[in-house]
C-alpha positions in Angstrom: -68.9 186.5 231.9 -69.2 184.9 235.2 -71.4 181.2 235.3 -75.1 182.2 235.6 -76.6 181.5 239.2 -79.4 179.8 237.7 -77.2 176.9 236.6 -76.0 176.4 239.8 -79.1 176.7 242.2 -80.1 173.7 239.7 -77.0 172.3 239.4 -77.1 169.5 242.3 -81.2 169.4 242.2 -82.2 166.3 242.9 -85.6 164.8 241.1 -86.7 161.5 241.1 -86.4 159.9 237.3 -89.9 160.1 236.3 -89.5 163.9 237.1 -86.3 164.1 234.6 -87.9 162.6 231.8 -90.9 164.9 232.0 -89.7 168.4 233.0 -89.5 169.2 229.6 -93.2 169.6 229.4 -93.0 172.8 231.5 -91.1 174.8 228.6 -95.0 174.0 226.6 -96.8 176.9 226.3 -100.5 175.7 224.8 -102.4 173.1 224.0 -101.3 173.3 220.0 -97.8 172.9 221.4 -99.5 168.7 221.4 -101.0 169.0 217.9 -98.8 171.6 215.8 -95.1 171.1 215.6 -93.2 173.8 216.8 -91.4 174.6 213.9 -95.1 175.3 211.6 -95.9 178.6 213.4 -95.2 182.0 212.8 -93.3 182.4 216.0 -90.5 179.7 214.7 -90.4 181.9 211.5 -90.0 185.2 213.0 -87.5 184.1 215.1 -85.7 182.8 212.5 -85.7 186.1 210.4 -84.8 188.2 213.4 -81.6 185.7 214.0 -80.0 185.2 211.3 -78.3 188.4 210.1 -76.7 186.6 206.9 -79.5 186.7 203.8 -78.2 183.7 201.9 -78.2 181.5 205.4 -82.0 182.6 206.0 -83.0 181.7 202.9 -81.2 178.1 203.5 -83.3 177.5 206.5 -86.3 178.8 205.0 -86.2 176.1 201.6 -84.1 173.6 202.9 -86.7 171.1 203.7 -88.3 171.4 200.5 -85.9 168.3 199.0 -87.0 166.4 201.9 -90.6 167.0 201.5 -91.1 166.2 198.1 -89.6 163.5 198.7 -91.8 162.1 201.5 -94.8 163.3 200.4 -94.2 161.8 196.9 -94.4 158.9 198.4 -97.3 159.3 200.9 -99.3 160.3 198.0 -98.4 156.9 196.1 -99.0 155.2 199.1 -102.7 156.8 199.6 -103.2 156.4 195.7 -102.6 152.5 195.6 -104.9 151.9 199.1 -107.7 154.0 197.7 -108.1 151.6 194.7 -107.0 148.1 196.4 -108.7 145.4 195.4 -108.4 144.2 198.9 -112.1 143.6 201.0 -112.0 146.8 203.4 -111.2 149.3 200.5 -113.6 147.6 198.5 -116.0 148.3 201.3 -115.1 152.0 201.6 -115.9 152.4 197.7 -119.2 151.1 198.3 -120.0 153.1 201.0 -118.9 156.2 199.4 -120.9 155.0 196.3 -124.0 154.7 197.9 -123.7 157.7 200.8 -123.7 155.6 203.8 -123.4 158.0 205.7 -123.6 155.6 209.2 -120.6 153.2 208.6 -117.2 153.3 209.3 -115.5 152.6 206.1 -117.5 155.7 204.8 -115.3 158.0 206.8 -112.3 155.9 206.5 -112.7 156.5 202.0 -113.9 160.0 202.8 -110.3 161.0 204.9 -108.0 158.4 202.4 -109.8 161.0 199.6 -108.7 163.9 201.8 -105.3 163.0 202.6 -104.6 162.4 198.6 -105.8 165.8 197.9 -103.9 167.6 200.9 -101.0 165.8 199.4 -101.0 166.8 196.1 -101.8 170.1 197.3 -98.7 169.9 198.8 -96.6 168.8 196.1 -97.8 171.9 194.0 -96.9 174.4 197.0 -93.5 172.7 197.7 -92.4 173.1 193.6 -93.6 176.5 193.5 -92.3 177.7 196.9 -88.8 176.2 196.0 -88.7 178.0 192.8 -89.9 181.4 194.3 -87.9 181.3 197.0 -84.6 180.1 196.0 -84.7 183.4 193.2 -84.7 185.9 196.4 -81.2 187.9 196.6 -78.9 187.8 199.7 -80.0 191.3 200.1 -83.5 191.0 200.0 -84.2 187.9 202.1 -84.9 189.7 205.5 -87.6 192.2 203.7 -89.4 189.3 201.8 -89.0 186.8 204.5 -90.0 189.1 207.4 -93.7 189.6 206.2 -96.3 187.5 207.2 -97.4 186.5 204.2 -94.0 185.3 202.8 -93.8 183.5 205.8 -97.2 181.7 205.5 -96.3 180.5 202.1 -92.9 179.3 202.9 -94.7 177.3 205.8 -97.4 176.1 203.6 -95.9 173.0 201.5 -95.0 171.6 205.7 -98.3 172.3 207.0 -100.4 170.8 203.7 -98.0 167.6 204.7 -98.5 167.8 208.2 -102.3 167.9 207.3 -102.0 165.2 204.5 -100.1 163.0 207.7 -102.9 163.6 210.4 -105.6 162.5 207.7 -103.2 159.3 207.2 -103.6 158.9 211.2 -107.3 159.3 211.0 -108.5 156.7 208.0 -105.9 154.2 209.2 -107.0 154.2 212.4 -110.7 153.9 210.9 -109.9 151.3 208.8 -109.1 149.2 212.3 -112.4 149.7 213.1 -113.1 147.8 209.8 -111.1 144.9 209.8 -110.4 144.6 213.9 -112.4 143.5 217.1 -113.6 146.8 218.0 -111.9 146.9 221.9 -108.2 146.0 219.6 -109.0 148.9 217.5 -109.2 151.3 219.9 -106.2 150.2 221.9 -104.7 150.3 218.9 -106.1 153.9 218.0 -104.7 155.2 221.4 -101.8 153.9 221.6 -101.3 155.6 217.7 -103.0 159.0 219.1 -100.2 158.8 222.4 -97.7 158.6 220.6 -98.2 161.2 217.7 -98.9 163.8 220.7 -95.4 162.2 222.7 -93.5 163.4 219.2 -95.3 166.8 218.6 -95.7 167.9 222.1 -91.4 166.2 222.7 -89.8 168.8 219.6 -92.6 171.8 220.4 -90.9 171.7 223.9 -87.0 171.7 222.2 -88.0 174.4 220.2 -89.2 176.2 222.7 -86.0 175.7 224.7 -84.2 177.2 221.4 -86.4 180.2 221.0 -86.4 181.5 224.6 -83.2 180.5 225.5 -81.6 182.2 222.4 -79.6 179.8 220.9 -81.0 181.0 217.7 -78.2 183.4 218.1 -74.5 183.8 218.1 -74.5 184.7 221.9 -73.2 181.8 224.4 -76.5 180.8 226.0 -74.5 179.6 228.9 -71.4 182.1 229.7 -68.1 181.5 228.7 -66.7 179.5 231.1 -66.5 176.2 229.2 -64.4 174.0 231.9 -67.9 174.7 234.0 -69.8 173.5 231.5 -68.3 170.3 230.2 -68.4 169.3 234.1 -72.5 169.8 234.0 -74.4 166.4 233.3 -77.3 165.9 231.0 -79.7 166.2 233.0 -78.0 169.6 234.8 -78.2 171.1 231.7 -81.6 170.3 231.1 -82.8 172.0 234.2 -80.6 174.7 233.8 -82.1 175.7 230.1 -85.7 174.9 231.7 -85.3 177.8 234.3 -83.9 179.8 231.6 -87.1 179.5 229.6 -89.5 180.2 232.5 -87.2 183.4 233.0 -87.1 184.3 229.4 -91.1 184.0 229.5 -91.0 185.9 232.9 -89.2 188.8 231.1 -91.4 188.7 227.5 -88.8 190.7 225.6 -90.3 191.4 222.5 -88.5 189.1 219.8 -87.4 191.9 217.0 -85.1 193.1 220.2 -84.1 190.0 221.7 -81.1 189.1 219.3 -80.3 193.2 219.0 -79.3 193.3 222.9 -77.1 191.5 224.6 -80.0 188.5 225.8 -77.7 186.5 228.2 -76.6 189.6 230.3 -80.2 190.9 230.4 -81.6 187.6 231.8 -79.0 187.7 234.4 -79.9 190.8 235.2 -83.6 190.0 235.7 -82.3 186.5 237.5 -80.6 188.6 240.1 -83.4 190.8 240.6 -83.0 193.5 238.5 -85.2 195.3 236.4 -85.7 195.2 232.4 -83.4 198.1 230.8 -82.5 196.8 227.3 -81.1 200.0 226.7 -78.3 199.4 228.6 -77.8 196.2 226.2 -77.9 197.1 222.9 -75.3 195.7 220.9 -73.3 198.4 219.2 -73.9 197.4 215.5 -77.7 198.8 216.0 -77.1 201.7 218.2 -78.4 204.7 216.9 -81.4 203.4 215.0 -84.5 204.1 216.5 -84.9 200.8 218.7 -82.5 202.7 221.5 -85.0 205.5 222.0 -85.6 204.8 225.2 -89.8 204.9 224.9 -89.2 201.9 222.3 -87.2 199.9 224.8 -88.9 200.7 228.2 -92.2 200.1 227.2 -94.5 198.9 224.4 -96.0 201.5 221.5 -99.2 202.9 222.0 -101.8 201.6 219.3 -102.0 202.7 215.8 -105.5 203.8 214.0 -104.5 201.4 211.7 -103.4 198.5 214.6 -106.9 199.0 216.1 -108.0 197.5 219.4 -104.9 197.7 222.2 -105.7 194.4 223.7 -104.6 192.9 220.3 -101.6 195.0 219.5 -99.0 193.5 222.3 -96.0 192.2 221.1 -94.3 189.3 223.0 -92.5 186.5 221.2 -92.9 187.3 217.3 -96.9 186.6 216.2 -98.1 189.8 214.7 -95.2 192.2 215.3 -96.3 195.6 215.3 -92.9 197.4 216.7 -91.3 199.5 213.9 -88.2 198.0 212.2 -85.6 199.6 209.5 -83.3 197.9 207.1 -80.6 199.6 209.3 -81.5 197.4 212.3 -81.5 194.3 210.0 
């Protein structure tokens, strides 16, 4: 496969430095792309399912943080345990506030969210033990059938998002409890500079997962052609611009996710780079010819609505949230 124009109409782009550190934030689709990592939505999962063809490497990806967050959140929880009942001054304060319904005073809400993020942490303990034991018992086999539906997903997601929450709330009552024992101007320099930075991280690994998703490199298919003496000569910063105009393609084209790794992706967005039209008929990768995703009314265009589906507005299917295209465990 021949190096992909793309690369080279950015290949000797110049921007000025301020411009290379931030291009990343065009690959961002939403405003939860800030606030919700990247990796917590459904559209990480699905993407995940439809990639990897190998059950017992699915089922890796789906419990392998588990260890990790047990870990960590063991010892948030701990953390949040032995604040809440300090003897110190502004914990003591909180108590009293909560004790007596103060509603108007800082340290209120600062004992109200420390209570909060204790019990989003334990909640997440409790999810992470039982979602490692439930998971981990699925067969090789059976792992793209039980990890494909929604609500599989959803609970494989929950112990991370019960953390992430549990984490936020930890942002929240520490920054109250500058309010508490700070100069009120130094707490809230100290509150941005805490909330700037939290959105910098998010909004940073949203963006890279974005690039992954889009780009394809979920898959086994070179994301940028074969010609590998080409691309050990690209820079950094090349290659960066290169996979940002491959994501604003891939978003251009909105190839629905449950085909994107059954077709041959690369050659298709070269295709639609050069001008020509979407035909991932004439991409299908041989192992899943012959199901019913090469009828040509599945590839062309997108199914009419269901009666069960109701409303069309809601029933179109772009990059993996609420999939409604038919699928077979021969096309898995």
């Amino acid at each position: 496969m021949r190096s992909m124009p793309l690369v080279n109409a950015v290949e000797d782009r110049i921007i000025d430095p301020i411009g290379n550190r931030l291009s990343w934030f065009s690959t961002i689709s939403s405003i939860f792309d800030v606030i919700i990592p990247i990796e917590l939505t459904t559209s990480w999962y699905t993407h995940i399912v439809y990639a990897k063809h190998d059950g017992a490497t699915l089922r890796t990806l789906f419990t392998q943080r588990f260890a990790a967050i047990s870990t960590m959140v063991s010892l948030l929880v701990s953390t949040q345990i032995a604040v809440m009942f300090s003897p110190s001054e502004p914990t003591q304060k909180a108590r009293d506030a909560m004790a007596n319904l103060e509603w108007g005073l800082v340290s209120f809400w600062a004992g109200t969210f420390l209570a909060i993020s204790i019990i989003f942490s334990i909640c997440s303990l409790l999810a992470t033990l039982s979602a490692w034991a439930i998971f981990n018992a699925v067969g090789n086999d059976n792992s793209h059938i039980i990890l494909r539906s929604t609500m599989c997903q959803n609970a494989a997601a929950l112990p991370v998002r019960l953390a992430l929450l549990s984490i936020y709330n930890f942002f929240i009552w520490l920054n109250l409890f500058w309010h508490v024992i700070a100069q009120r101007w130094m707490a809230l320099v100290l509150s941005l500079f805490c909330l700037l930075f939290v959105i910098y991280v998010t909004s940073m690994y949203s963006a890279v997962g974005r690039v992954i998703m889009y780009s394809g490199a979920l898959g086994d298919e070179d994301i940028m052609g074969k010609n590998d003496a080409y691309k050990e000569s690209m820079t950094g910063q090349n290659l960066a611009n290169a996979l940002t105009e491959k994501v604003k393609l891939a978003k251009e084209a909105n190839i629905p996710v449950n085909m994107q790794y059954k077709i041959r992706y690369q050659e298709q967005l070269q295709q639609l780079e050069e001008g020509g039209s979407l035909r991932m008929e004439e991409f299908i990768l041989p192992e899943f010819r012959g199901t019913e995703f090469t009828s040509s009314s599945m590839i062309t265009a997108l199914p009419p609505p269901t009666e069960a589906s109701g409303n069309s507005a809601n029933n179109n299917v772009n990059r993996g949230d609420n999939l409604q295209y038919p699928f077979t465990a021969s096309s898995v």
